[in-house]
C-alpha positions as CSV (number, residue, x, y, z in Angstrom):
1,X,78.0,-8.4,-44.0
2,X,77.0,-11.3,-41.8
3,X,74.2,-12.1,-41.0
4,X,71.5,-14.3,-39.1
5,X,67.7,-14.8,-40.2
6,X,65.4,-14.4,-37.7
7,X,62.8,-15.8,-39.7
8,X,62.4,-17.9,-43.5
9,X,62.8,-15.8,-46.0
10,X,62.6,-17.1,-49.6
11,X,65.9,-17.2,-51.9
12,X,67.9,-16.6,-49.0
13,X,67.6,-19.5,-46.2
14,X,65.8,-20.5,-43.4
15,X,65.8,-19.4,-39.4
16,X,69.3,-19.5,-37.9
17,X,71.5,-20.0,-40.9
18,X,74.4,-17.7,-41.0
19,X,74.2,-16.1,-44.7
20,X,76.6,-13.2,-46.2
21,X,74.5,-10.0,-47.9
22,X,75.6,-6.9,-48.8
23,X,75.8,-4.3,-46.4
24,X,73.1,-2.4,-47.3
25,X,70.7,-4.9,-47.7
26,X,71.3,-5.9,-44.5
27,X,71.1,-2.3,-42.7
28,X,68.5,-1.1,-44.5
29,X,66.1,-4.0,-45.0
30,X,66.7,-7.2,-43.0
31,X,68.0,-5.5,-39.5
32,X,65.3,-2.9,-39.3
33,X,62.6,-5.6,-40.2
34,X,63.9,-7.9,-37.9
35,X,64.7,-10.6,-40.1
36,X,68.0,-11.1,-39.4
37,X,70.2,-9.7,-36.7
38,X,74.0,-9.0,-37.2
39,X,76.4,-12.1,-36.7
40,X,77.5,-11.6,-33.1
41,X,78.4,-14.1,-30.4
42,X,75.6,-12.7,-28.4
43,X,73.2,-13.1,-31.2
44,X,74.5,-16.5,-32.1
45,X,73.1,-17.6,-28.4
46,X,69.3,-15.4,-28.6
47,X,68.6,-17.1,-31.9
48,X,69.0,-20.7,-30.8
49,X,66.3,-19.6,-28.8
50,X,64.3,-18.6,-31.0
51,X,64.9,-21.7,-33.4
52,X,63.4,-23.6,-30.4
53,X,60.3,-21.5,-30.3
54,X,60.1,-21.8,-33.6
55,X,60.2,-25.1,-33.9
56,X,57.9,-26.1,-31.5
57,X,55.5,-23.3,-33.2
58,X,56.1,-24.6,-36.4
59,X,55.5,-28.3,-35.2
60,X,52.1,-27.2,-34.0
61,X,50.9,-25.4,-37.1
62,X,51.9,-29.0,-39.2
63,X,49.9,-31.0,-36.3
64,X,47.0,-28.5,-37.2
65,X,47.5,-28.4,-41.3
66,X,47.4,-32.2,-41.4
67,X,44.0,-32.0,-39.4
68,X,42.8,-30.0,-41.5
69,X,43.9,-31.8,-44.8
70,X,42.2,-34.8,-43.6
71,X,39.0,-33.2,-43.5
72,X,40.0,-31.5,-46.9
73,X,40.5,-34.9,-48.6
74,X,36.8,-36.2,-47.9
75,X,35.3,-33.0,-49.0
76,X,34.1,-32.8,-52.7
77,X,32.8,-29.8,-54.1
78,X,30.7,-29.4,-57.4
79,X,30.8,-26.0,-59.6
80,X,28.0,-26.0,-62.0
81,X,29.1,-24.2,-65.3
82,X,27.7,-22.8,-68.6
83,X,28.7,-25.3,-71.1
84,X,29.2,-24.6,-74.9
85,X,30.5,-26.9,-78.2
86,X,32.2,-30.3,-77.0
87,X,32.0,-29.7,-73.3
88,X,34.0,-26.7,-73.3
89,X,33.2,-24.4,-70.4
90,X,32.1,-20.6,-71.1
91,X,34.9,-19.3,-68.7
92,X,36.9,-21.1,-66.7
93,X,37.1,-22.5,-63.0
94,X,39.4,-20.7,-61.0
95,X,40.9,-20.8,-57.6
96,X,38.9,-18.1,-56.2
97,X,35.8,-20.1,-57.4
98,X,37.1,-23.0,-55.6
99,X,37.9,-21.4,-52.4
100,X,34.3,-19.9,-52.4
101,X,32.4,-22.8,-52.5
102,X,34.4,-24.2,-49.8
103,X,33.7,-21.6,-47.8
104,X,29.5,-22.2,-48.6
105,X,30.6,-25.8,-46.9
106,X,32.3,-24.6,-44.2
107,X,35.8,-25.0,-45.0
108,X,38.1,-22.0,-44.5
109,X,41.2,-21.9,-47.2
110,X,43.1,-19.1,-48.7
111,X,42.6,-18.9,-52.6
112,X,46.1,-18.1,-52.8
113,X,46.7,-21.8,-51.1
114,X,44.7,-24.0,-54.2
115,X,47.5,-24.7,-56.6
116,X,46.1,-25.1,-59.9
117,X,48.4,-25.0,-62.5
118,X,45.7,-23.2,-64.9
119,X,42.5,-22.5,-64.3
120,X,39.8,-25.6,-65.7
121,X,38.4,-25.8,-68.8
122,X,36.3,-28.5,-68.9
123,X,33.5,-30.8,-67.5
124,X,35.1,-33.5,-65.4
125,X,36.5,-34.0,-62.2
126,X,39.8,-33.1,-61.1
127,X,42.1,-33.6,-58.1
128,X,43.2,-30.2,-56.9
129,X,45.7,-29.7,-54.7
130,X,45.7,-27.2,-51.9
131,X,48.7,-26.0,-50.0
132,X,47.8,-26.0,-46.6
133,X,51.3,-25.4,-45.0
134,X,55.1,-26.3,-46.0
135,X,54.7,-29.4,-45.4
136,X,51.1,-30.6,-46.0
137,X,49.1,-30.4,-49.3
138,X,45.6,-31.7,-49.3
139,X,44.0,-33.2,-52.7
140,X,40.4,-32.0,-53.4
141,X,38.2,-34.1,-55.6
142,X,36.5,-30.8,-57.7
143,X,33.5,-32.1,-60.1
144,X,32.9,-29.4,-63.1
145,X,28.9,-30.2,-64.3
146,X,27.0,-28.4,-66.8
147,X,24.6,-25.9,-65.4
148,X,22.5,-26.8,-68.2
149,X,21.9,-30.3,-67.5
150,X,18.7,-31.7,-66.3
151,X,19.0,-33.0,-62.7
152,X,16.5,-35.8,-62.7
């Protein structure tokens, strides 16, 4: 069956694109979920609509991610770990870690969004990426210091 996505949906295309499925895919999962309609003429016509609104939607939540990216990329944030043998950490640093510390400065980002490719190790500092929307991806400066350590 024919069909046209309503919405993005992953593996399959993007808003407007005409796309083939089976039949019962579409009927029992994309129609009544309103992620696609059936390929009509009269559909063809609504959803050029609303790939305008979408658009313009779209082009305001980038305008907004960028903002917020730029504030991300002066931000550095410290996590203070146990420290054992040749600097290797007891644990690890993880996203969720991450995410909660910005939050303690004021930043609000989804855990789900910091894109760390496995968790860290080690004392250092690392850039960490953060998907902030399609488009945009911030890099964090994240400095891993032993807890230990005198501060002097």
């Amino acid at each position: 069956m024919k069909v046209i996505l309503r919405q993005n949906y992953e593996n399959l295309g993007t808003i407007g694109e005409l796309v083939e499925v089976k039949d019962g895919f579409a009927r029992n999962f994309l129609i009544p979920r309103q992620i696609a309609y059936r390929a009509t003429p009269g559909a063809m016509r609504a959803i050029e609509s609303e790939k305008k609104r979408y658009d313009v939607q779209q082009a305001k939540l980038e305008a907004e991610a960028r903002t917020q990216a730029e504030r991300l990329e002066s931000v550095s944030i410290t996590i203070a770990m146990r420290v054992g043998e040749g600097d290797r950490l007891f644990g690890s640093v993880t996203g969720i870690m991450i995410a909660e510390e910005l939050g303690r400065q004021g930043h609000t980002v989804d855990r789900r969004s910091i894109q760390l490719e496995e968790p860290i190790k080690q004392l250092g500092m690392f850039d960490v990426p953060v998907k902030i929307h399609t488009n945009v991806t911030a890099t964090l400066k994240v400095f891993v210091v032993d807890k230990d350590a005198e501060v002097h």
